[in-house]
C-alpha positions as CSV (number, residue, x, y, z in Angstrom):
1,X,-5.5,-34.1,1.0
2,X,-4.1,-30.5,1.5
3,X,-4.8,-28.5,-1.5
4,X,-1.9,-26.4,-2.6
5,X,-1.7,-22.9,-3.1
6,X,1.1,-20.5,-4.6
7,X,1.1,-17.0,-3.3
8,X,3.1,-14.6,-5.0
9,X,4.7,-11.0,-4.8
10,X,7.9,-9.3,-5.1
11,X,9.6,-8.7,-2.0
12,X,8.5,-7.8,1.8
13,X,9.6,-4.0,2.2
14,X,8.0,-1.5,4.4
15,X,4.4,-0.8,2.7
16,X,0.7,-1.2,2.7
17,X,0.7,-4.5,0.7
18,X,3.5,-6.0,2.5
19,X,2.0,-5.6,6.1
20,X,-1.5,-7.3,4.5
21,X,0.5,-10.0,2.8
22,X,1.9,-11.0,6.2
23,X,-2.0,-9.9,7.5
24,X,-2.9,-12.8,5.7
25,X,-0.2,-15.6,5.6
26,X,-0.9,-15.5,9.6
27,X,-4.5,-16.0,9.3
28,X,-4.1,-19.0,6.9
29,X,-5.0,-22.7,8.8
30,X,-1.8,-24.5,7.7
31,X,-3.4,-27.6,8.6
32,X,-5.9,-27.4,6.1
33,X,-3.7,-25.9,3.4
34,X,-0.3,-26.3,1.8
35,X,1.3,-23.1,1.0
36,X,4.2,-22.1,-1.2
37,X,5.7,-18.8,-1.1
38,X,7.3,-16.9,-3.7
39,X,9.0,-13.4,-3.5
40,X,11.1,-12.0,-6.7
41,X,13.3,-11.0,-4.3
42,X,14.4,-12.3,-0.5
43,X,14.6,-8.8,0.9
44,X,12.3,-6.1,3.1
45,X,12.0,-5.4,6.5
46,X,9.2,-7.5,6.9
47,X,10.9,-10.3,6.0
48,X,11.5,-11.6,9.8
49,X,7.7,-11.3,10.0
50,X,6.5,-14.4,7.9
51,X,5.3,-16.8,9.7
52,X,6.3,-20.7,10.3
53,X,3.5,-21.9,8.4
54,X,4.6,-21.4,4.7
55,X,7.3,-22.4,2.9
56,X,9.6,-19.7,1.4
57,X,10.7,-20.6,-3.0
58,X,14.2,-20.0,-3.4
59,X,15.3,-16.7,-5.3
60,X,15.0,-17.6,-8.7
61,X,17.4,-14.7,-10.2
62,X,15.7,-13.5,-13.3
63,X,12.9,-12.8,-11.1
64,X,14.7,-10.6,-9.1
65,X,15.5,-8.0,-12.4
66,X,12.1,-6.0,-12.3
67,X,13.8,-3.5,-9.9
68,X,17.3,-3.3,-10.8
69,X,18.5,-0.9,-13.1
70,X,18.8,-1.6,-16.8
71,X,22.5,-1.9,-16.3
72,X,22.9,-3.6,-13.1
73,X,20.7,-6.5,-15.2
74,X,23.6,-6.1,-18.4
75,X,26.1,-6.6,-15.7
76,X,24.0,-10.1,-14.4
77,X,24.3,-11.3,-18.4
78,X,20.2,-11.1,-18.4
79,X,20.2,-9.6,-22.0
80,X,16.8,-10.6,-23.5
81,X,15.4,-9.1,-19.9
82,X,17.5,-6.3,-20.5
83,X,16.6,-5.3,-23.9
84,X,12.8,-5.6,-23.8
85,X,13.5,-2.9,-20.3
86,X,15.1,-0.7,-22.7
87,X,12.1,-1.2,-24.8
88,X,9.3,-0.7,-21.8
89,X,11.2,2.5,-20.6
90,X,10.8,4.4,-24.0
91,X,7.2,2.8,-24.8
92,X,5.8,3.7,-21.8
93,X,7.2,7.3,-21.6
94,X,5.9,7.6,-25.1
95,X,2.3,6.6,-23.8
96,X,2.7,9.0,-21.3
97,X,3.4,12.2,-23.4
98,X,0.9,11.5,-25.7
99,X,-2.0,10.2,-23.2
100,X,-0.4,14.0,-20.9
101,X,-0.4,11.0,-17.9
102,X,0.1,12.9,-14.9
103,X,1.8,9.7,-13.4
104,X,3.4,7.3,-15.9
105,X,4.6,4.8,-13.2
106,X,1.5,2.2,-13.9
107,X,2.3,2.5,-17.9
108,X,6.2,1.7,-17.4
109,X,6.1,-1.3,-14.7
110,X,2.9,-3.1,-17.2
111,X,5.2,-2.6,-20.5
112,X,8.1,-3.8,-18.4
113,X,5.8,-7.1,-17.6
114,X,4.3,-7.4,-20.8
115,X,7.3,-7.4,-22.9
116,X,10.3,-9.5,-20.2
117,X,7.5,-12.3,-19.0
118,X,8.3,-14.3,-21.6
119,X,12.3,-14.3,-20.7
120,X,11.3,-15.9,-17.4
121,X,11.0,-18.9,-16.5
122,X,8.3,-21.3,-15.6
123,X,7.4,-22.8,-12.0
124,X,8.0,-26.9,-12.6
125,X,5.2,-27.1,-9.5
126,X,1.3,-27.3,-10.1
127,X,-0.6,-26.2,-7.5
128,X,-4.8,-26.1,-7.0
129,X,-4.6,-21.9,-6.4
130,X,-1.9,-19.4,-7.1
131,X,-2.7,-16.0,-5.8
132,X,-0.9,-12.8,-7.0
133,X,-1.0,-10.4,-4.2
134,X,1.1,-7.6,-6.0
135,X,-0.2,-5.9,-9.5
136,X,0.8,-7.0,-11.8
137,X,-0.6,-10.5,-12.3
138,X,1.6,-11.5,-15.8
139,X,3.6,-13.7,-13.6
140,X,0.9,-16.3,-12.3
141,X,-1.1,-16.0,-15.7
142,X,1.5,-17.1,-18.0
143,X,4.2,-18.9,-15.9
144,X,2.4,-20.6,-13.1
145,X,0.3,-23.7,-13.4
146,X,-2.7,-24.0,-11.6
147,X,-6.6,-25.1,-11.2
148,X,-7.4,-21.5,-10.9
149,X,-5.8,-18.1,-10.5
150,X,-6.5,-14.8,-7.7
151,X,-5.6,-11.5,-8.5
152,X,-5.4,-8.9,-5.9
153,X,-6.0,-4.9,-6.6
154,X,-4.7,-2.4,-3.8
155,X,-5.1,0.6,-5.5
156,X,-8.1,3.2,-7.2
157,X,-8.4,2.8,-10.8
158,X,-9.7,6.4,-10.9
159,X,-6.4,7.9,-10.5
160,X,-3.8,5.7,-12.6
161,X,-3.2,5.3,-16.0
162,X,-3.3,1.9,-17.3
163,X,-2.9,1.0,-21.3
164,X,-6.4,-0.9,-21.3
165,X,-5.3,-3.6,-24.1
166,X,-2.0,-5.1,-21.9
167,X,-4.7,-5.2,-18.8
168,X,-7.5,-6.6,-20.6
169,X,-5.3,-9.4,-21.6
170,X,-3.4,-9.4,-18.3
171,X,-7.1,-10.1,-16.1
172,X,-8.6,-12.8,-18.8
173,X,-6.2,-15.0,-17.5
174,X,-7.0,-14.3,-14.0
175,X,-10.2,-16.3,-12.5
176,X,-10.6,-14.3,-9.9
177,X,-10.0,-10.9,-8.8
178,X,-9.7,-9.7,-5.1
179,X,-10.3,-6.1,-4.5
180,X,-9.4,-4.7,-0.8
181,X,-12.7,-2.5,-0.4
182,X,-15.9,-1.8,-2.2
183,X,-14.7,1.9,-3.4
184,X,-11.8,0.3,-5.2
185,X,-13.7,-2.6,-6.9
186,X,-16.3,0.5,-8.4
187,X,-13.7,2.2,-9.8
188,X,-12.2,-0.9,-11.3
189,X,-15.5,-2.1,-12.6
190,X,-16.1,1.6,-13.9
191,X,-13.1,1.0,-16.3
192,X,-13.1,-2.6,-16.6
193,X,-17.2,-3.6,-16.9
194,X,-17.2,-7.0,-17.9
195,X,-14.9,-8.6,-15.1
196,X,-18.0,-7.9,-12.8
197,X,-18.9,-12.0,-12.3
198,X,-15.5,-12.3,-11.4
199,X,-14.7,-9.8,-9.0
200,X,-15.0,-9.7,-4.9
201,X,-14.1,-7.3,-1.9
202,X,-12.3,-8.9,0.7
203,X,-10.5,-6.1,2.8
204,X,-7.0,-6.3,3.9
205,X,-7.1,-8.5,7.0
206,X,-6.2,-6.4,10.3
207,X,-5.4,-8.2,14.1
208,X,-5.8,-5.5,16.5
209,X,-4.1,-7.1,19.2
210,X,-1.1,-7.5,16.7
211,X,-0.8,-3.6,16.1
212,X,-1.7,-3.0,20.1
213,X,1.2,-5.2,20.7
214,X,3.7,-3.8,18.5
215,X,2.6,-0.2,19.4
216,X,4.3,-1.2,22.9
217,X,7.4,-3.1,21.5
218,X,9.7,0.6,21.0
219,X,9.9,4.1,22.1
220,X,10.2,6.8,19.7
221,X,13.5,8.5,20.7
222,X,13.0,11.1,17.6
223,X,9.1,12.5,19.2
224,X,9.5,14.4,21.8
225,X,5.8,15.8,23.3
226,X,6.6,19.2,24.9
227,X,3.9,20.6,26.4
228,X,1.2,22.7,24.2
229,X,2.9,21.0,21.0
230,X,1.2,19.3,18.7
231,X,2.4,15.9,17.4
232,X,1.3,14.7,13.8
233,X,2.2,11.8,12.3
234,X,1.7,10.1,8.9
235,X,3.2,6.8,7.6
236,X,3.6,6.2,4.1
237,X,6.1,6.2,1.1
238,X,7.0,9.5,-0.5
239,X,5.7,9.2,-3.4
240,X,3.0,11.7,-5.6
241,X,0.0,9.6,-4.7
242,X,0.8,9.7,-0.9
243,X,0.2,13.9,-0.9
244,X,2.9,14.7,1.3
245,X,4.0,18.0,-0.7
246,X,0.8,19.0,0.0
247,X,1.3,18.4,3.8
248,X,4.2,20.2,3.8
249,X,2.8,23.2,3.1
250,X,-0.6,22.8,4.7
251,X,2.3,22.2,7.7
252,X,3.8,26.3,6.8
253,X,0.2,27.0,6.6
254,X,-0.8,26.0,10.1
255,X,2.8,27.6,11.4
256,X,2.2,31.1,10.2
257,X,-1.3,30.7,11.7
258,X,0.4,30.4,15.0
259,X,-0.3,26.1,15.8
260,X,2.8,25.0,17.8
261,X,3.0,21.8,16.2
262,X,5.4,19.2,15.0
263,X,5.1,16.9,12.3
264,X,6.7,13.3,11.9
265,X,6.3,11.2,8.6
266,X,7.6,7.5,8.5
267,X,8.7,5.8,5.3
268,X,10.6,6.4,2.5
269,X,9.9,6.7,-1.2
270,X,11.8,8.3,-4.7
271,X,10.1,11.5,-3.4
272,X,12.4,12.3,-0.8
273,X,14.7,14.6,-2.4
274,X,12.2,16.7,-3.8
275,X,10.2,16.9,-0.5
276,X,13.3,17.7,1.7
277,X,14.2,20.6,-0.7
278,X,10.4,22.1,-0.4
279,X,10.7,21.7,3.5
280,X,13.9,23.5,3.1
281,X,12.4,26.1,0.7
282,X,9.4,26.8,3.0
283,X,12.2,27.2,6.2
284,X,10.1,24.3,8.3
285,X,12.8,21.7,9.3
286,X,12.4,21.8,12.4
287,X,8.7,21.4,12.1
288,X,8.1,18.5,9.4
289,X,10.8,15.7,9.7
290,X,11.0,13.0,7.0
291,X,11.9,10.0,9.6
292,X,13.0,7.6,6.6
293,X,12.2,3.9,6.9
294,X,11.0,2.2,9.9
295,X,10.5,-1.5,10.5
296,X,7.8,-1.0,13.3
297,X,5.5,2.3,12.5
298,X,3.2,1.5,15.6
299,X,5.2,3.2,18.2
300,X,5.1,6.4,16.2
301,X,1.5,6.6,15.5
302,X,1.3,5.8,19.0
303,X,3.4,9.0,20.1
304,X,1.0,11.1,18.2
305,X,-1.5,13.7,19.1
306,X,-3.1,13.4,15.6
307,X,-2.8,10.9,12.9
308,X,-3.2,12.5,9.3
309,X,-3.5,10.7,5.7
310,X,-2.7,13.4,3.0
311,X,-3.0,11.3,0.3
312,X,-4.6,12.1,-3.6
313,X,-5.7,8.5,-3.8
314,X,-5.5,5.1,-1.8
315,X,-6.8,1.8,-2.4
316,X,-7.2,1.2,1.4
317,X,-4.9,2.7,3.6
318,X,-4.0,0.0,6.5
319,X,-2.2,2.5,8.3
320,X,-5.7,4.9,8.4
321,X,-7.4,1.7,10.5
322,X,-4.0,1.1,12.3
323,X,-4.3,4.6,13.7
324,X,-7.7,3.7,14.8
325,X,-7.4,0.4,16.4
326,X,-4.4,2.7,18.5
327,X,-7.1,4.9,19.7
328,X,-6.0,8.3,17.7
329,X,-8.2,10.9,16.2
330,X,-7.7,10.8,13.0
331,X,-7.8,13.3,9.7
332,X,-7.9,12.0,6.2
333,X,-8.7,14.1,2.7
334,X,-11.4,13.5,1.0
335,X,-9.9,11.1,-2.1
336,X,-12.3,9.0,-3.9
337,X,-12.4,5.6,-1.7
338,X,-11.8,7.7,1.3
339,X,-15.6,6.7,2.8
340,X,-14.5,3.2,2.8
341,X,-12.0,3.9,5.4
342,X,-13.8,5.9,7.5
343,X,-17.2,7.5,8.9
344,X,-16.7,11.1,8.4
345,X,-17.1,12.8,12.4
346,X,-17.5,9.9,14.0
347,X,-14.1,7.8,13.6
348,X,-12.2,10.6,11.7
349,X,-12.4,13.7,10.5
350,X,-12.9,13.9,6.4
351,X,-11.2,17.0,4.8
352,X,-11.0,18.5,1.3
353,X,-7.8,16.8,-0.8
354,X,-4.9,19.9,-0.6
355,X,-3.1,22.1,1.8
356,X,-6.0,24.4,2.6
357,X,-8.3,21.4,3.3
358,X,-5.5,19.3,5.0
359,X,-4.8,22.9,7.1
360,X,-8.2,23.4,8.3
361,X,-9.1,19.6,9.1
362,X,-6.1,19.6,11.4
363,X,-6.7,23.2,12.7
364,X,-9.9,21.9,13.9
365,X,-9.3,18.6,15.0
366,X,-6.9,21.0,17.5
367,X,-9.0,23.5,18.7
368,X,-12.5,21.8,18.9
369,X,-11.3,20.1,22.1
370,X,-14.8,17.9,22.3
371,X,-15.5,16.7,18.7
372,X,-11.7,15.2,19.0
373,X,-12.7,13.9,22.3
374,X,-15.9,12.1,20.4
375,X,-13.6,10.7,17.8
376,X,-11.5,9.4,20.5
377,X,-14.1,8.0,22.0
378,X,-16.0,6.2,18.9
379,X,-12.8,4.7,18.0
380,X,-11.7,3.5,21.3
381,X,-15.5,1.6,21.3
382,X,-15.6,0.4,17.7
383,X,-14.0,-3.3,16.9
384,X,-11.6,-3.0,13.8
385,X,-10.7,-6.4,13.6
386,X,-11.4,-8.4,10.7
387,X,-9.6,-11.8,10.7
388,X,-12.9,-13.4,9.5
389,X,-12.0,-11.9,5.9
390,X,-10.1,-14.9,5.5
391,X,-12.8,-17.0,5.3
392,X,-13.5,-15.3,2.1
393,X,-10.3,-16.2,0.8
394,X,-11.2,-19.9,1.6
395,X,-14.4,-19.3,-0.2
396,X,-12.5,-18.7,-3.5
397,X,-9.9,-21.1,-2.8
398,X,-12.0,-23.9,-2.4
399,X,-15.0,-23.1,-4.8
């Protein structure tokens, strides 16, 4: 008999997590397994991209409110949902101040969790697994039945705020917890000790004939490579964790240096006002051009000369190997799990977190014509695939 399994996250727009989530449904043997899949909302780019194999929950609405503005859910006659929002917003803003929390983000979305989960309500269904792939994990740990529970953690632990108490609670109810590399799971551990026995790395699961494929699907009509230009690209949401404010001036930086270069940046993010005014303010428009949302990113990083990952932290980057598997050299800042991504001067080029760092790694992955040559070269030889992470999953599934 198939054993049934519950996977869960919130919807399938353009990021990270959404490209593993559908890294993994289409590694999964659906002959072996019955799968159920449930997304708070039925929206994304991505969502084309699921495979035939699982089967897609309705939209239950007061799923769907964890987004939506505290009005827009009044207006839907969610009131309970709505109040316990109003109740998050100002308790985790209050955290905030008081802890100084440079990024309050993680504080609001666990407050909004901990106090609506309760509104919600439960799956009728029992299944043998349910996997959360999207922190957090209230959802499958107080409203899902099944044998056993998976977690899943894309992010470093180092550099986000979390009120200790709601997580504590949140991850007792969890039997299981995936984290996507070995960095990530220290820094967890570090703040979280005694989930040790329960915690593994299994890394995001990557096809490189997938991303070869899709490189080839599009032209860029945005890039254009004139000669002695410099073409850099990054893919990522704007948001503080991503760095991009400090790519935008690393970009002035390497201008008034004299480097002809041109750089590209596909996503989008609740940064983007406050990025295009600092492009504006530093007179580079021309030079750095926020491309907004893209369903396929491959082409882009394709079209590049260099692909660069500015960010202040990552849990793993998929677009770091992505760039990789494409053949491109590649320059990331040194953030804390950055030495799971990469082998600094052999597949990429490891640079101090900031503009000056970001400025010189890219100065001299331009000018030392044979070290980018070598990194071209190791990555061109070097096998990034790693569809046999999924035999992990099975491990936990059926153990």
């Amino acid at each position: 008999m198939k054993k049934k399994i519950l996977i869960t996250s919130f919807d399938l727009a353009i990021g990270g997590v959404e490209r593993s989530l559908i890294g993994l449904l289409n590694q999964i043997d659906y002959a072996k397994y019955d799968v159920d899949l449930l997304l708070f909302k039925h929206e994304g780019e991505f969502l084309s991209n699921i495979p035939d194999g699982p089967n897609l929950l309705p939209e239950e609405p007061s799923y769907t409110t964890f987004r939506k503005s505290i009005q827009q859910i009044v207006k839907e006659g969610f009131y309970p949902i709505a109040i316990s929002r109003v109740i998050a917003k100002y308790s985790g803003v209050l955290h905030g101040k008081v802890k100084k929390v440079e990024e309050p983000g993680y504080l609001s979305i666990q407050y909004g969790w901990e106090l609506t989960t309760r509104h919600l309500p439960k799956l009728n269904k029992e299944y043998d697994v349910a996997i959360g792939f999207l922190w957090p994990h209230h959802f499958i740990g107080e409203k899902v039945k099944a044998k056993k529970k998976i977690g899943w953690i894309h992010t470093d632990y180092s550099n986000i705020y979390v009120n200790k108490k709601i997580e504590k609670k949140m991850w007792r109810k969890i039997d299981d917890i995936v984290v996507v590399s070995e960095e990530c799971s220290q820094t967890f551990l570090d703040v979280f000790p005694d989930f040790k026995e329960k915690t593994t790395v299994i890394e995001n699961i990557l096809s490189p004939d997938f991303v070869r494929e899709q490189a080839k699907a599009d032209i860029p009509k945005e890039i254009s490579n004139l000669p002695g230009k410099t073409i850099l690209v990054t893919v990522g949401r704007l948001t503080h964790a991503k760095g991009l404010d400090e790519a935008i001036r690393a970009c002035k930086k390497l201008i008034d240096e004299g480097f002809d270069i041109q750089w590209y940046v596909v996503g989008y993010g609740p940064l983007e006002n406050e990025l295009r005014n600092l492009i504006m303010k530093l007179g580079i428009e021309k030079q750095f051009i926020l491309l907004g949302k893209k369903i396929n990113p491959y082409p882009y990083i394709a079209a590049c000369d260099i692909y660069v990952q500015p960010s202040r932290y990552e849990g793993k980057a998929v677009t770091i190997r992505e760039a990789q598997v494409l053949g491109k050299p590649v320059v990331i800042t040194n953030f804390p799990t950055a030495k799971s991504q990469a082998e600094n001067g052999f597949d990429a080029l490891i640079t101090e977190c900031g503009q000056n760092g970001i400025a010189r790694g890219i100065a001299k992955m331009i000018v030392d014509d044979e070290f980018r040559g070598q990194i071209v070269s190791n990555v061109l030889t070097k096998d990034y695939g790693n569809e046999n992470e999924i035999n992990k999953i099975y491990g936990l599934i059926n153990n």
